[in-house]
DOROFI-176426 format. One record per residue (C-alpha): residue number from 1; residue in three letters; chain; x, y, z. Coordinates in nm, 2 decimals. Example, Ala and Ser with C-alpha at 12.3 -4.5 7.8 and 13.67 -1.06 7.14 Angstrom:
DOROFI-176426
PT   seq   type   mol       xx       yy       zz
PT     1    ALA     A     1.23    -0.45     0.78
PT     2    SER     A     1.37    -0.11     0.71
//
This chain:
DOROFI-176426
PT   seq   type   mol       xx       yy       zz
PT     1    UNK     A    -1.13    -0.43     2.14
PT     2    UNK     A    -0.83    -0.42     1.90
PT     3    UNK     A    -0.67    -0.11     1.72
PT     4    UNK     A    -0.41    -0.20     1.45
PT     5    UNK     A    -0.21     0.10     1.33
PT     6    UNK     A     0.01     0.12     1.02
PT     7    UNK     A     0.28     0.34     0.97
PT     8    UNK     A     0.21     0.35     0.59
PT     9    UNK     A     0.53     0.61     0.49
PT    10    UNK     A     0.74     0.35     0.56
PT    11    UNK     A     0.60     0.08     0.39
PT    12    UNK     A     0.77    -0.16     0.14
PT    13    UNK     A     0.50    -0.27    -0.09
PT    14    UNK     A     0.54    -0.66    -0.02
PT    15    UNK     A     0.20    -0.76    -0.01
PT    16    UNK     A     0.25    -0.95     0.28
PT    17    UNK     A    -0.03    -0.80     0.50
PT    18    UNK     A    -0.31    -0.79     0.21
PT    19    UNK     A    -0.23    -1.16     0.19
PT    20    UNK     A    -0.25    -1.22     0.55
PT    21    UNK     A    -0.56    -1.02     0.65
PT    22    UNK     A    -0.74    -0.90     0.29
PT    23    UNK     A    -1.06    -0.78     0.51
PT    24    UNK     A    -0.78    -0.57     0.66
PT    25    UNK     A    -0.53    -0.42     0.36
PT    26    UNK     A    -0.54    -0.36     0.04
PT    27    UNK     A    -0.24    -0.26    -0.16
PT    28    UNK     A    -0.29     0.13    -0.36
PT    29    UNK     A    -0.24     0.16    -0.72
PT    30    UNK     A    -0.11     0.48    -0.69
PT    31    UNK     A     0.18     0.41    -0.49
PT    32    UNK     A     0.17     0.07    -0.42
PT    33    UNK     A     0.17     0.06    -0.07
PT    34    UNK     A    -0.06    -0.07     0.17
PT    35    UNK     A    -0.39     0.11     0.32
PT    36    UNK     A    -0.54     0.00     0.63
PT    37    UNK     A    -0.90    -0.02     0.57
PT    38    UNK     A    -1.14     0.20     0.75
PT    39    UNK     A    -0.89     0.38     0.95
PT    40    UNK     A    -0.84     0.75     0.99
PT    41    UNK     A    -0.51     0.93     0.95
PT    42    UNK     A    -0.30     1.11     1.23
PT    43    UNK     A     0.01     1.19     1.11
PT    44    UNK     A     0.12     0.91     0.93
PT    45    UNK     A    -0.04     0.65     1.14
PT    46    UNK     A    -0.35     0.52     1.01
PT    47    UNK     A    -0.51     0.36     1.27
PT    48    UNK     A    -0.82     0.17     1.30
PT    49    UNK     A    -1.06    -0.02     1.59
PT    50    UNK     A    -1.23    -0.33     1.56
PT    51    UNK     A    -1.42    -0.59     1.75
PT    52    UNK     A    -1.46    -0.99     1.79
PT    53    UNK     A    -1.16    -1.22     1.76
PT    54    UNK     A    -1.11    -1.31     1.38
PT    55    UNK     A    -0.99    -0.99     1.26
PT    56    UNK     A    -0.80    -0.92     1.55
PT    57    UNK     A    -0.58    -1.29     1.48
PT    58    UNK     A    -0.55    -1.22     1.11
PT    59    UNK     A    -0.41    -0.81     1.20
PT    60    UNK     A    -0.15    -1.01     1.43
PT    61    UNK     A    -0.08    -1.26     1.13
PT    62    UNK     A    -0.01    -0.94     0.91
PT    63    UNK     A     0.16    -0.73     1.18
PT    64    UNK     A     0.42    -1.07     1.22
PT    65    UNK     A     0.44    -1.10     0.83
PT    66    UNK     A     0.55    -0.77     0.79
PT    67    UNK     A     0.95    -0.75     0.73
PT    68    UNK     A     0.92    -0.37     0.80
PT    69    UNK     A     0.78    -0.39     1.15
PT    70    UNK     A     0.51    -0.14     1.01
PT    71    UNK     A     0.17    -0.28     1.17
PT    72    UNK     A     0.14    -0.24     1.54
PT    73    UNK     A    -0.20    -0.47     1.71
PT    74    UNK     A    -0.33    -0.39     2.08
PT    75    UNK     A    -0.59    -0.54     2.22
PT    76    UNK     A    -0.76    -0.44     2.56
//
């Protein structure tokens, strides 16, 4: 199990993490920052679980892309 949290407040708008993980992120057009697919808001950290191995490599290909240090990945 991997949960992959984004602090999205303090996001830059690079694209960066869409590119790396587009199952993942998409960028808003409101605001043009990112949104974490699927994940549930608690106070500025959206977070979200998921399962098997792909998405779990391309969240830690995002989470290093990121110039902003916004996108943490755990895995149990």
């Amino acid at each position: 199990m991997t949960t992959v949290t984004l602090q999205r407040a303090k996001c830059i708008g690079c694209n960066y993490c869409e590119e790396m993980a587009p199952e993942l992120f998409r960028m808003s057009r409101k605001d043009g920052k990112s949104t974490l697919l699927h994940a549930h808001d608690a106070k500025g950290f959206h977070t979200v679980r998921l399962s098997g191995e792909d998405p779990a490599e391309k969240a830690l290909r995002a989470a290093q892309a990121c110039p902003v240090k916004i996108i943490s990945v755990r895995t149990k």
